[in-house]
C-alpha positions as CSV (number, residue, x, y, z in Angstrom):
1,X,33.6,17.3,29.5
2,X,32.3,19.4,26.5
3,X,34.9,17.8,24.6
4,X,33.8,14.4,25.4
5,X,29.8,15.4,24.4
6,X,31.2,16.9,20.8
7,X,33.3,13.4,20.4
8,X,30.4,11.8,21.0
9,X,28.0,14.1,18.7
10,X,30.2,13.8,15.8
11,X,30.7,9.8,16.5
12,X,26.9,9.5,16.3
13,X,26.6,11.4,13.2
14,X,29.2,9.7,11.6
15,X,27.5,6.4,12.6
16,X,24.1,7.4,11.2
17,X,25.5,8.2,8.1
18,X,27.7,5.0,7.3
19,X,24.0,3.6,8.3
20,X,22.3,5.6,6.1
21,X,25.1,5.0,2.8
22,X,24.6,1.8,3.7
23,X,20.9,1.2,3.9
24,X,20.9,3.5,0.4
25,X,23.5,1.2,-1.3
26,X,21.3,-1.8,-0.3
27,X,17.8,-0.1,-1.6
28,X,19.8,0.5,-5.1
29,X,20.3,-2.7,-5.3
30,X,17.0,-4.0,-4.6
31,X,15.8,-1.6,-7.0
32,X,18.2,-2.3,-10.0
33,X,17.4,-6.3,-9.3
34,X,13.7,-5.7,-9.3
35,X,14.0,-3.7,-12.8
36,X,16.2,-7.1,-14.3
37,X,13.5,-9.3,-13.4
38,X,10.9,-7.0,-14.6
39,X,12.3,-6.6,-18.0
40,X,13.3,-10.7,-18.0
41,X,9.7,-11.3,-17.4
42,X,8.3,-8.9,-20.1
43,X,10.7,-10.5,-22.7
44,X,10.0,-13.6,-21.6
45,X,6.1,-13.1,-22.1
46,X,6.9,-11.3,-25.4
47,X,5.1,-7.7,-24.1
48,X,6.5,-5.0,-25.7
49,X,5.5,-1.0,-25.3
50,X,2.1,0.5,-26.7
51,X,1.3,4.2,-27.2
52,X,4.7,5.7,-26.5
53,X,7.6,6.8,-28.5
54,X,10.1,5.6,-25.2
55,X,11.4,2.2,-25.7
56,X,9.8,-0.1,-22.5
57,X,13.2,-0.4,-20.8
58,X,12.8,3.5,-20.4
59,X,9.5,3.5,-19.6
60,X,9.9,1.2,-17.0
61,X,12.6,3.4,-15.6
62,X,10.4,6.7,-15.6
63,X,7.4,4.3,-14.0
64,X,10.1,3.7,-10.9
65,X,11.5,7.1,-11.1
66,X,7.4,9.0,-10.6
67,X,6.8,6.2,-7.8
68,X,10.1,6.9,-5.6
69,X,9.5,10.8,-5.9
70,X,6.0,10.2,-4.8
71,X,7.1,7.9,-1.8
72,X,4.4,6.7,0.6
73,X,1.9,8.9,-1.3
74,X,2.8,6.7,-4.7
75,X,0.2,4.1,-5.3
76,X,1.3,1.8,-8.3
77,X,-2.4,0.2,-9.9
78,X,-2.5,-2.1,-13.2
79,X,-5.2,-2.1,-15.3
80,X,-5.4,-5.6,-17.4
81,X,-7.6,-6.3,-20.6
82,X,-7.5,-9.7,-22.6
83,X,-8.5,-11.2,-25.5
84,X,-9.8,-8.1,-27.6
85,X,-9.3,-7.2,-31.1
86,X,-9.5,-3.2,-31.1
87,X,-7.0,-1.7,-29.0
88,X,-8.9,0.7,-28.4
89,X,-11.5,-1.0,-26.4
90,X,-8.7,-3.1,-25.0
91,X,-7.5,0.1,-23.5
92,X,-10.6,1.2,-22.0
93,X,-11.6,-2.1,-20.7
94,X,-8.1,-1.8,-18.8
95,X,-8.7,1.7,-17.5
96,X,-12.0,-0.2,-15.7
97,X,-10.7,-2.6,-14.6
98,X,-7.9,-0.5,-12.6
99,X,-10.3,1.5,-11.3
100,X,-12.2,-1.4,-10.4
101,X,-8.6,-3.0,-8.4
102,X,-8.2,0.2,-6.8
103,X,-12.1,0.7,-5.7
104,X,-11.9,-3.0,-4.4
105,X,-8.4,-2.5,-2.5
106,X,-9.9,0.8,-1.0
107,X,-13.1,-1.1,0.3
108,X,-11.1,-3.8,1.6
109,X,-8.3,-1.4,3.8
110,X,-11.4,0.4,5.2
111,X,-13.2,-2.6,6.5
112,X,-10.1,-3.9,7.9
113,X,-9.6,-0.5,9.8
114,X,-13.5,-0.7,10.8
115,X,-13.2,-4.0,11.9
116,X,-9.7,-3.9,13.3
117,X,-9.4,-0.7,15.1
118,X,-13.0,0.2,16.2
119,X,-15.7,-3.1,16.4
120,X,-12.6,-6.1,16.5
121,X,-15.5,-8.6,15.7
122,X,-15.4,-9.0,11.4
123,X,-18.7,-10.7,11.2
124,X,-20.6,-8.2,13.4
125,X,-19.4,-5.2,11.1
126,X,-19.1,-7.2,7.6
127,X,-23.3,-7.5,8.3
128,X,-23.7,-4.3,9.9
129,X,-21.7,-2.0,7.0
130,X,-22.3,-4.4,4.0
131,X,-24.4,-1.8,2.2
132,X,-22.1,0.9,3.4
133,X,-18.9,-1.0,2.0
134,X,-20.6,-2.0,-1.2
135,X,-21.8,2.1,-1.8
136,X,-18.3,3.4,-1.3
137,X,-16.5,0.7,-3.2
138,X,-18.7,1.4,-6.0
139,X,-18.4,5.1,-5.9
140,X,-14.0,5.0,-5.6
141,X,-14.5,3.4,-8.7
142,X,-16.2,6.3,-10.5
143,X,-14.3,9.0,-8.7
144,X,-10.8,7.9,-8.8
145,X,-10.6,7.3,-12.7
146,X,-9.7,11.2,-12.6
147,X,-7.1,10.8,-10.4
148,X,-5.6,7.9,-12.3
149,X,-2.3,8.9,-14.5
150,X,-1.1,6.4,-16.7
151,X,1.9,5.4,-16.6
152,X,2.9,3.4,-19.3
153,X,1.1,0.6,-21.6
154,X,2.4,-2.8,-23.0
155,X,0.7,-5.0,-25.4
156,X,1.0,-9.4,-25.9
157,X,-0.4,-10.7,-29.2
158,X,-1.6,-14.0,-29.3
159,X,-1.7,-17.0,-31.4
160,X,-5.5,-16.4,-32.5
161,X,-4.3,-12.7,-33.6
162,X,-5.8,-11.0,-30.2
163,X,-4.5,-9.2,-28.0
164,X,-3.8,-8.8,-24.3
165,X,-3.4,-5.4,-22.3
166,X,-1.9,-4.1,-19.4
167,X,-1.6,-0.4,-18.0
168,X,0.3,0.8,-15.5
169,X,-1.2,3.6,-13.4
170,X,0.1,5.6,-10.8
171,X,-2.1,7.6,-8.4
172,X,-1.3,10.0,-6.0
173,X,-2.7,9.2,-2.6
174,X,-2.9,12.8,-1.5
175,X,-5.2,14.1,-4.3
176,X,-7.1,10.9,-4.6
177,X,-8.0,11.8,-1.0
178,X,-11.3,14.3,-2.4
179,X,-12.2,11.2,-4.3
180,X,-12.4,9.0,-1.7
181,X,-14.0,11.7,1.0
182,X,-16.8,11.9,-1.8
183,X,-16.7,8.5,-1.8
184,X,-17.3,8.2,1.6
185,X,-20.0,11.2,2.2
186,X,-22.5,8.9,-0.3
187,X,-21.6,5.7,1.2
188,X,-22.4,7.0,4.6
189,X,-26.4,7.7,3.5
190,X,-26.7,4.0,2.4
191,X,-26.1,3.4,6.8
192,X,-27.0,4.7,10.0
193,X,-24.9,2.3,11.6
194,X,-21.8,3.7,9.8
195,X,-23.3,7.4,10.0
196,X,-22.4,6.6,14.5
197,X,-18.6,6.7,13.2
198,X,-18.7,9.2,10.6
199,X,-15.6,11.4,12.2
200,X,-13.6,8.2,12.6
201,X,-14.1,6.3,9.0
202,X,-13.3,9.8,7.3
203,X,-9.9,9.7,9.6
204,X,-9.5,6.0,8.0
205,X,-10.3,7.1,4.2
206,X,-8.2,10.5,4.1
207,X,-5.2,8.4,5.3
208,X,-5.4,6.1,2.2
209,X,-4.6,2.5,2.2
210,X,-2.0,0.5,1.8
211,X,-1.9,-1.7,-1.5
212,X,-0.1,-5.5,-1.6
């Protein structure tokens, strides 16, 4: 009989491996089809790298590489400027506006868990927590430039001689955490209907969200 359990032990093990080469295999290849496309459409566009001494290709490649070692905590944001004519500003004005994608995707997830797990009933809690949503987006979006590493920068030129901008952040959902908390803690005085589910909405904002 004991034989018969360890032939079936090692037959399962051998299955979940085969499963797991396989599944491996198939997310490779996924990922070395996404990179193609991604480089095909940046050629295609004419963007080339800004601001680093790695040629875009491997840029691109380190951008996967931080986001796969990160895994579920790994939260990819693009910031996009356009039409400028000093870099510099452009640059800035993309920083803002990440933080201002990321703020806005925040406030979003958290309403949908409001609405979704605790009220069910959207328009009751979207006029009930307006304020509150409105204070915590706007307070992500002063918190969480800290937490935002850049990943890497390409530039388009266009035909008037200005230039577009987009910059790829990655932030790290486990230390962006504080910043949202702190976030939250003002966003909660702007409420007393939000203050009711204080313990719950913190449960909500320390678990992140999940960006499209």
């Amino acid at each position: 009989m004991k034989h018969v359990f360890y032939a079936l032990c090692a037959l399962f093990m051998l299955t979940s491996v085969n499963s797991y080469a396989q599944y491996d295999k198939a997310l490779r290849k996924a990922q070395e089809k996404e990179y193609k496309n991604k480089m095909k459409q940046y050629k295609k566009e004419k963007w080339t790298i800004y601001g680093s001494a790695h040629s875009l290709e491997v840029a691109l490649l380190k951008h996967y590489q931080q986001l796969e070692k990160l895994g579920d905590n790994g939260v990819q944001v693009m910031g996009e400027a356009s039409n400028f004519k000093s870099k510099n500003i452009g640059k800035q004005a993309a920083m803002n506006n990440a933080c201002v994608t990321y703020a806005r995707n925040a406030g979003s997830s958290l309403k949908g868990r409001i609405a979704t797990d605790m009220m069910g009933d959207a328009d009751d809690v979207s006029k009930e927590f307006d304020r509150f949503y409105a204070a915590y987006s706007a307070t992500v979006e002063k918190e969480i430039k800290g937490e935002m590493r850049e990943s890497f920068s390409i530039i388009q030129t266009n035909k008037d001689g200005t230039f577009n901008m987009q910059v790829y952040y990655i932030v790290d959902e486990d230390a962006a955490s504080k910043a949202r908390v702190r976030a939250l803690n003002n966003a909660l005085q702007e409420s007393q209907a939000a203050q009711k589910y204080a313990d719950k909405i913190k449960s909500f904002v320390e678990e992140g969200f999940t960006q499209d």
